[in-house]
BATILUM-847230 format. One record per atom (N, C-alpha, C): x, y, z. Coordinates in steps of 0.02 Angstrom, whole numbers, padded with zeros to 5 digits, always signed. Atoms other than C-alpha are relative to their C-alpha. Layout:
BEGIN
XYZ;...
***
This chain:
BEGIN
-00014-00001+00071;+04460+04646+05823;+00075-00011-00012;-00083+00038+00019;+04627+04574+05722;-00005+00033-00049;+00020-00024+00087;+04673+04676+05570;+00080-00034-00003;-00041+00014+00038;+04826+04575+05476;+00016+00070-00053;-00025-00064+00043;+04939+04713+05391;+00083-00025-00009;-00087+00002-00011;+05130+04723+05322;+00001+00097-00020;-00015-00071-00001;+05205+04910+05336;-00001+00024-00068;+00007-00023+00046;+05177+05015+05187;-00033-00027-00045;+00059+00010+00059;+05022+04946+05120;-00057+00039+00021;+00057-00045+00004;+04865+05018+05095;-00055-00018+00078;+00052+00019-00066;+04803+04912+05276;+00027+00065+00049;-00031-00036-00038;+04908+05065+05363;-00063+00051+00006;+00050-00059-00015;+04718+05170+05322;-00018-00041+00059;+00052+00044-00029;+04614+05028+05426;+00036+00022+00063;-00012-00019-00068;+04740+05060+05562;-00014+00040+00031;+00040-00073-00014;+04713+05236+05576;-00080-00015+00008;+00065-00025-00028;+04549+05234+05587;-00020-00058+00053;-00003+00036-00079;+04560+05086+05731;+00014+00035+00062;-00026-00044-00035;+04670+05207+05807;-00062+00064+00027;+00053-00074+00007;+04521+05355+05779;-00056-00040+00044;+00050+00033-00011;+04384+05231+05838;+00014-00010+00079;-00007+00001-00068;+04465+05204+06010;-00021-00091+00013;+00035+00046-00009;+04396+05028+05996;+00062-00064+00020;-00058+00054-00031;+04504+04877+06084;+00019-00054-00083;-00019+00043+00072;+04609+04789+05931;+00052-00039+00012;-00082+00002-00008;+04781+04697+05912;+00000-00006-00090;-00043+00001+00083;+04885+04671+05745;+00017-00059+00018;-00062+00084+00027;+04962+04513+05656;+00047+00038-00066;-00035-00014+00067;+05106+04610+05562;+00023-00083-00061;-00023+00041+00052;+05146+04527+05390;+00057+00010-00038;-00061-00012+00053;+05285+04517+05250;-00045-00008-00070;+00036+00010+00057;+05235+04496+05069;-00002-00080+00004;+00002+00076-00007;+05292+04297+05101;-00059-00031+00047;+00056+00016-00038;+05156+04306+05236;-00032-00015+00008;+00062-00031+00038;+05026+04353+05143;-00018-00072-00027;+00001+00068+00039;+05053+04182+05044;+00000-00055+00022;+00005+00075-00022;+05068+04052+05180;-00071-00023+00015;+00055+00048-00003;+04943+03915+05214;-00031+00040+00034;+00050-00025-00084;+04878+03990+05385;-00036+00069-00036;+00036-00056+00018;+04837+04159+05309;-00052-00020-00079;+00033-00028+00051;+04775+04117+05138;-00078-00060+00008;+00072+00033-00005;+04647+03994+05230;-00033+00072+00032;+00033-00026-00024;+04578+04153+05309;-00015+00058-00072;+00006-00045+00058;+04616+04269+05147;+00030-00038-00078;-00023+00046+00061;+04620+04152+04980;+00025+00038-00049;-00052-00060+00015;+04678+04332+04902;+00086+00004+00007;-00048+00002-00004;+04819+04317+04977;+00045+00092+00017;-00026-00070+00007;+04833+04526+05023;-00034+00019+00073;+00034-00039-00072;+04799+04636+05169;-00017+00090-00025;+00027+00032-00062;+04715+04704+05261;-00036-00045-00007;+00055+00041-00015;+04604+04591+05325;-00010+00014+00069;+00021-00024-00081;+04503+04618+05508;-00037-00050+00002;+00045+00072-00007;+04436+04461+05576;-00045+00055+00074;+00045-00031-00050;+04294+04526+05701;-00053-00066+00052;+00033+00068-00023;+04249+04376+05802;-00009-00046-00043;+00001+00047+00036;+04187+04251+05698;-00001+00021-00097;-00011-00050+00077;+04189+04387+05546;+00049+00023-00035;-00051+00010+00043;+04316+04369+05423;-00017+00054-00063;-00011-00054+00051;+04341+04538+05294;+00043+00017-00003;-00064-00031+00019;+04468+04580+05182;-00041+00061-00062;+00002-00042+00066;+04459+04698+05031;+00002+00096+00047;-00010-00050-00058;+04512+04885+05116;-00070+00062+00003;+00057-00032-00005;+04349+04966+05054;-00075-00026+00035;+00066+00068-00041;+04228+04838+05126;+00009+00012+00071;-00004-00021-00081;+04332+04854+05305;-00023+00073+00017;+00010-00038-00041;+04327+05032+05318;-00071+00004+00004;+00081-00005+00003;+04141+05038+05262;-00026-00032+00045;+00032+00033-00059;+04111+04898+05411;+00017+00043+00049;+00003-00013-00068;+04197+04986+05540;-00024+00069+00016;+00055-00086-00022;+04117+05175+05528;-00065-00033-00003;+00083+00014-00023;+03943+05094+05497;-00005-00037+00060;+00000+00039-00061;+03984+04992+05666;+00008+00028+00044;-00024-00041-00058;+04032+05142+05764;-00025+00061-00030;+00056-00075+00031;+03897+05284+05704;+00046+00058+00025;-00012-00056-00045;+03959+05363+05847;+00066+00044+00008;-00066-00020+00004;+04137+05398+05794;+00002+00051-00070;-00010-00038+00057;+04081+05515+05652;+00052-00011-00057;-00038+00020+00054;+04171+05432+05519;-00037-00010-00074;+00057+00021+00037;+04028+05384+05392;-00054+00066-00015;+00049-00059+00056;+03961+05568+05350;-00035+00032+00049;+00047-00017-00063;+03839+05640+05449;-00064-00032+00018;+00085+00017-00011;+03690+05522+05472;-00036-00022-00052;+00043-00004+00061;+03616+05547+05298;+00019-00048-00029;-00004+00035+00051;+03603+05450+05166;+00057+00018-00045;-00047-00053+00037;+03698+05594+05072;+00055-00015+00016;-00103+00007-00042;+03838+05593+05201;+00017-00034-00023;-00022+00080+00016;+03856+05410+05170;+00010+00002-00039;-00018-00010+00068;+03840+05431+05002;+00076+00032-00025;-00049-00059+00011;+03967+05580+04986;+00065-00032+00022;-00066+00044-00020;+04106+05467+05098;+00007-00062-00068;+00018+00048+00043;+04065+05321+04979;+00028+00024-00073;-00016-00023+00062;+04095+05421+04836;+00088+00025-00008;-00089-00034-00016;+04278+05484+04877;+00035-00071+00037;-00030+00087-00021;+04321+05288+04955;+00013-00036-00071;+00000+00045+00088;+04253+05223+04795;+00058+00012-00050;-00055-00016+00053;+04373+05318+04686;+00080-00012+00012;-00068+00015-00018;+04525+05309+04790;+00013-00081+00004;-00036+00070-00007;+04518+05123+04800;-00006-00029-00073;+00015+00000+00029;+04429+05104+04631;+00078+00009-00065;-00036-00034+00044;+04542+05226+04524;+00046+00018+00021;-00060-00048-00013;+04684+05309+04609;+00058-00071+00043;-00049+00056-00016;+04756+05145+04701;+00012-00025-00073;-00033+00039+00062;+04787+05045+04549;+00038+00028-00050;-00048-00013+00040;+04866+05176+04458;+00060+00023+00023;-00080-00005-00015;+05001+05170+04561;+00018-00074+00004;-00057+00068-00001;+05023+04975+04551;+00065-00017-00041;-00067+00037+00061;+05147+04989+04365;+00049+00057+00036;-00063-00012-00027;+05248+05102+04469;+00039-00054+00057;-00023+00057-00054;+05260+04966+04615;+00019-00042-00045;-00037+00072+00008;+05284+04820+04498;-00011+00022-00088;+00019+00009+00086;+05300+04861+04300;+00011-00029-00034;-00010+00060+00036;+05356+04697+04248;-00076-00052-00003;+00064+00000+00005;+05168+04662+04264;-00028+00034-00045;+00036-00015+00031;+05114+04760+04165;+00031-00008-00092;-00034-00001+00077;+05252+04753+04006;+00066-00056+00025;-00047+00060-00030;+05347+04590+04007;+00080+00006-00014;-00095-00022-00008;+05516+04683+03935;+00019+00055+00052;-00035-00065-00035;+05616+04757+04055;+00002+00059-00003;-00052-00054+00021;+05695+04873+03961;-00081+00054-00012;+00062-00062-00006;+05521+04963+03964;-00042+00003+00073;+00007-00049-00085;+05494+04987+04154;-00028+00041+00031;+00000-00074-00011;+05530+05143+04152;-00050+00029-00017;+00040-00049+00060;+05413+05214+04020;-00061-00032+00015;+00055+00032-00041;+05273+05096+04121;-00007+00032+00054;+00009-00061-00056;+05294+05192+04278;+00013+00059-00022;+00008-00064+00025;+05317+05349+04203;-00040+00036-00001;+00082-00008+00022;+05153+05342+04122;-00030-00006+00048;+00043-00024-00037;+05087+05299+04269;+00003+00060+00056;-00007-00055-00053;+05162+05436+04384;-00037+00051-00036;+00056-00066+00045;+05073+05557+04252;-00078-00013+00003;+00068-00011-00022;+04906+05483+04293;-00023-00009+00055;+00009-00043-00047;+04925+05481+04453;-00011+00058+00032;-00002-00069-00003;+04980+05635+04456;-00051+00061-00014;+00057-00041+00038;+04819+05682+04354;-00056-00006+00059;+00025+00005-00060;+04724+05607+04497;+00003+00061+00056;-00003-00046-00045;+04813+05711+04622;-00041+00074-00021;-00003-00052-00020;+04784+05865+04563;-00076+00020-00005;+00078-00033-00009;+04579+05851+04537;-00019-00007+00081;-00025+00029-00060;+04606+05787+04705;+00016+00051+00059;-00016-00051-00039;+04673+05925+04771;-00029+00069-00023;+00077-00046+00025;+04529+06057+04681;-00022-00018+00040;+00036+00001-00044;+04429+05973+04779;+00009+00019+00066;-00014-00026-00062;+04518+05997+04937;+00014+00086+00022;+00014-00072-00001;+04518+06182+04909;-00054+00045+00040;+00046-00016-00045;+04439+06260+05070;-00018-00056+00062;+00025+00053-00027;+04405+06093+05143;+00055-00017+00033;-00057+00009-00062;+04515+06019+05285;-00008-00094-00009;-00010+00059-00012;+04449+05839+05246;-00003-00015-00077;+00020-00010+00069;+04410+05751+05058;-00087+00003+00016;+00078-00026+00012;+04216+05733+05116;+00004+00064+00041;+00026-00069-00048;+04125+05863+05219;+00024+00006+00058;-00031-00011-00066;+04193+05817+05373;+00058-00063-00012;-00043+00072-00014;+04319+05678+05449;-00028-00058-00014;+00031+00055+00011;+04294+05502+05374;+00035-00062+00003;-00059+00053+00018;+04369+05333+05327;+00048+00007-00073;-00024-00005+00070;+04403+05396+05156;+00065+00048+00026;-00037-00042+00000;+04540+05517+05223;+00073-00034+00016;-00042+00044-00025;+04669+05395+05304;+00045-00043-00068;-00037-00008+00024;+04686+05321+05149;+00010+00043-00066;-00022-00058+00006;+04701+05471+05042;+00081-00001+00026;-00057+00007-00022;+04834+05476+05170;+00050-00029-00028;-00053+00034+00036;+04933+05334+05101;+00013-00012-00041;-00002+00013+00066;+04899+05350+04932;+00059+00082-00020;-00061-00071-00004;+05009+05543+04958;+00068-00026+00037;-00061+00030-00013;+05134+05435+05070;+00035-00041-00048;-00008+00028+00048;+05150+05327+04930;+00042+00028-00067;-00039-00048+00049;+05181+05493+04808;+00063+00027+00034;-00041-00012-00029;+05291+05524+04931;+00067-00001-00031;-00042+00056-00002;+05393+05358+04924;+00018+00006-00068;-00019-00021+00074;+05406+05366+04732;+00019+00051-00055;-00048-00041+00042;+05470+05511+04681;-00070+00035-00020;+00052-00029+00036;+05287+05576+04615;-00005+00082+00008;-00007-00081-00005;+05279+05766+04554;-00037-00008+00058;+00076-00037-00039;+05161+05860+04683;+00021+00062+00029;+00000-00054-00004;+05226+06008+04644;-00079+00055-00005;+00081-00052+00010;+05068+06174+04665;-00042-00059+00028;+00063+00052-00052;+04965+06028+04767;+00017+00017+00056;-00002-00038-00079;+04958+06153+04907;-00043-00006+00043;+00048+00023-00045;+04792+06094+04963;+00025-00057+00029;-00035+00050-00028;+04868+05910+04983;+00047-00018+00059;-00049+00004-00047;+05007+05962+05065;-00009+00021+00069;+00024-00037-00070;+04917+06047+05202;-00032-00063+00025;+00036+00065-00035;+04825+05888+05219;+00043-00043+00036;-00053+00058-00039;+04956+05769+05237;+00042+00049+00049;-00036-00016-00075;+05042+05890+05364;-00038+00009+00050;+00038+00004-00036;+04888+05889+05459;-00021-00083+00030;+00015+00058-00010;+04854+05701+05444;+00057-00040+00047;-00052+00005-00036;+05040+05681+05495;+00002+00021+00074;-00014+00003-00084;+05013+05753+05653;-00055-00021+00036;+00061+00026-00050;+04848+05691+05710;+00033-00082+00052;-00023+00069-00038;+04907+05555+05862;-00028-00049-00003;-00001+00044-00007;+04826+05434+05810;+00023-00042-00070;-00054+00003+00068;+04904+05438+05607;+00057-00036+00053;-00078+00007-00022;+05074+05442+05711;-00003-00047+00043;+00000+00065-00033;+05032+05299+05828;-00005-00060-00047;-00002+00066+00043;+04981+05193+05693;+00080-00023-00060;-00061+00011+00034;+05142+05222+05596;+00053+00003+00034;-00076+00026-00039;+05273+05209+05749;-00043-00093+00023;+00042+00083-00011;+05167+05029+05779;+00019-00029-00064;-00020+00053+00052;+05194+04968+05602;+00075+00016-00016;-00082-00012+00042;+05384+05058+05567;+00027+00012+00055;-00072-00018-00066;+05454+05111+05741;-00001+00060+00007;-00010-00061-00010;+05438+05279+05711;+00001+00048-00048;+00032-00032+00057;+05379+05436+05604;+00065+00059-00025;-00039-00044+00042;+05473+05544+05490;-00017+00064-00002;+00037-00080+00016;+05470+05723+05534;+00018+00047-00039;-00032-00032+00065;+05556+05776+05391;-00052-00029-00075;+00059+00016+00050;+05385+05693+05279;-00015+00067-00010;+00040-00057+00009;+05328+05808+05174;-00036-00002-00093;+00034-00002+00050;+05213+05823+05012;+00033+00058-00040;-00009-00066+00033;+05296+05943+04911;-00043+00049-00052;+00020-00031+00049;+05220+06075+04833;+00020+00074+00002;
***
């Protein structure tokens, strides 16, 4: 397997759970200019990563990969427990994080997209760090007691992961998100999190931390 990624995007879950899977892979790091040349956008007409070519099997979109590679490896307990339910229950916490909670952090990444004057930016990411933020904290109810977001370890948790590295990176409250923060200092040290992020950056930040 090939997963195409550039550092600090949302392909940094797919790695992790490559990493979790044990399964033989390599990387094609990218740039954002990457993303856009000929060679890649004949494989991804998107023009975004990830993408995991699997022999002659070409998938991008990051909820589609992880959903291929736990149903391809039962045996790596990633995909729930078996059931329908399980499945379901992972499915349902993937869905939302890629669904709802990624995109409302894109007008902080780029808010000249979303409001074509400048001079309102600010008050574009703002707004959205407050519904992010609204995100986080049902987000972290749920993780109350719980060590993963489903019932057990899944694909949905990885990125979780980088959607809190993300609140990190931007300044986002997460103050009293004491469940969160236990997560991401748990996710932070699992070796194969920290392999996948000295592989895409060189090396992990042990001063990361989720504040709350």
């Amino acid at each position: 397997m090939k997963l195409y990624y550039f550092p600090g995007a949302c392909s940094l879950a797919t790695h992790v759970v490559l990493e979790w899977l044990g399964a033989p892979y390599e990387t094609v790091k990218l740039d954002r200019d990457g993303t856009k040349s000929p060679e890649f956008l004949k494989l991804n007409p998107n023009g975004a990563v990830p993408l995991l070519v699997d022999g002659d099997f070409v998938l991008s979109q990051n909820a589609a990969i992880l959903t291929y590679l736990a149903a391809s490896h039962p045996n790596a307990g990633l995909f729930g427990d078996g059931t329908t339910r399980g499945r379901a229950e992972v499915m349902k916490w993937l869905s939302l994080l890629n669904s709802d909670v990624h995109p409302a952090f894109k007008p902080i990444f780029a808010p000249n997209r979303y409001h074509p004057d400048a001079s309102q930016s600010k008050v574009v990411a703002d707004t959205a760090r407050k519904n992010v933020r609204e995100y986080l904290e049902r987000i972290n109810g749920r993780m109350k007691g719980r060590e993963w977001i489903a019932d057990q370890r899944s694909v949905a948790d990885p990125y979780l992961f980088v959607m809190l590295r993300w609140t990190v990176k931007l300044h986002i409250d997460a103050k009293g998100l004491d469940n969160l923060a236990s997560f991401f200092a748990r996710m932070l040290a699992d070796p194969g999190v920290r392999a996948s992020i000295v592989a895409e950056e060189g090396s992990v930040d042990a001063n990361a931390r989720l504040v709350a």
